[in-house]
C-alpha positions in Angstrom: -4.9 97.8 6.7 -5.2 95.3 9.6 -2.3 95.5 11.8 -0.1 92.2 12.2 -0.1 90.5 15.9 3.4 90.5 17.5 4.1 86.5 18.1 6.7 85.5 20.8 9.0 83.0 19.5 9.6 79.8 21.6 13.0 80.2 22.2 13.0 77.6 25.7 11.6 74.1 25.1 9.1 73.2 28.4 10.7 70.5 30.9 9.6 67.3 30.9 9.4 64.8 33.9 10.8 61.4 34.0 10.5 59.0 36.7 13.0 56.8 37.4 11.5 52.9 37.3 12.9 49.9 39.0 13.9 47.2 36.5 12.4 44.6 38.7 9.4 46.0 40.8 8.2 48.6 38.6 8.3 51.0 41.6 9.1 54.9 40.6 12.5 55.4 42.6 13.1 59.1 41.2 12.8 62.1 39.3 14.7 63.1 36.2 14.2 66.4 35.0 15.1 67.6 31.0 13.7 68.7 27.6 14.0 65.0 26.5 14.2 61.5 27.8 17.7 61.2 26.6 18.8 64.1 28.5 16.9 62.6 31.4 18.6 59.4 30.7 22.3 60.8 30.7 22.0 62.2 34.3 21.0 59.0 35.8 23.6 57.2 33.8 25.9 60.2 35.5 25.0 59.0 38.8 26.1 55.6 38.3 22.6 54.0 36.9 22.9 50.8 34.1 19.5 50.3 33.8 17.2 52.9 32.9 13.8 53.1 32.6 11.9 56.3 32.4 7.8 57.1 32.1 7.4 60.5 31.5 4.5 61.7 34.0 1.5 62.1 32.3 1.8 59.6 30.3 2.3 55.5 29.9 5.3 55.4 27.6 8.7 54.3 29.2 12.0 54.8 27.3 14.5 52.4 27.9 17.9 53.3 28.0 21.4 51.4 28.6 23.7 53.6 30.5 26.9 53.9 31.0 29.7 56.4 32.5 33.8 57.1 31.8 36.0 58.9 34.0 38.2 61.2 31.6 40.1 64.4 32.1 38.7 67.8 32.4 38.3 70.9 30.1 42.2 72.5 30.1 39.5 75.8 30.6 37.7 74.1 33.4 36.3 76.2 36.7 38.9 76.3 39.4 36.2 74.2 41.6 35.8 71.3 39.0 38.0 68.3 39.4 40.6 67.2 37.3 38.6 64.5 36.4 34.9 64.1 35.7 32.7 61.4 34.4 31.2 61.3 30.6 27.7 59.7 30.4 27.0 58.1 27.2 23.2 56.5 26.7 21.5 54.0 24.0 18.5 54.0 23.3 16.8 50.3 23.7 13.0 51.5 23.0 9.7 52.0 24.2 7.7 50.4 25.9 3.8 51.2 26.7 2.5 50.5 30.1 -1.6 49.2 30.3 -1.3 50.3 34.1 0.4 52.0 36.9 
């Protein structure tokens, strides 16, 4: 009787990259960091951004998101460092686009 190979479960999806595109130029103006594009896309709409548009290094797609952010009260069992109020991204999706070149 053959004996059965132990197999690791994936239990942490791999990061992905994003770079942060300018709407108009096309110029990469930062990094996001997340398993997804949409959790990419919620910290720059965190940090104030409208417009997102993120290629993923590696490859030529770009999601495009709409961002935006709300200023609402903290968790009653918040950290004693967080501020009574925090902002709430919220993202939508707008689509995809394919890029033919850098």
């Amino acid at each position: 009787m053959a004996k059965k190979k132990a197999t690791k479960k994936k239990t942490e999806s791999k990061k992905r990259y994003f770079a942060l595109r300018n709407t108009k130029s096309g110029k990469e103006i930062g990094t996001y960091i997340g398993r997804s594009p949409r959790q990419a896309a919620m910290k720059a709409a965190n940090r104030g951004i409208k417009k997102i548009h993120l290629r993923e290094r590696g490859t030529m797609k770009v999601h495009m998101y709409e961002g935006t952010r709300k200023k609402v009260k903290s968790p009653a069992n918040r950290p004693d460092w967080m501020p009574a109020e925090i902002f709430k991204p919220n993202v939508k999706k707008l689509g995809i686009k394919k890029l033919k070149k850098l």
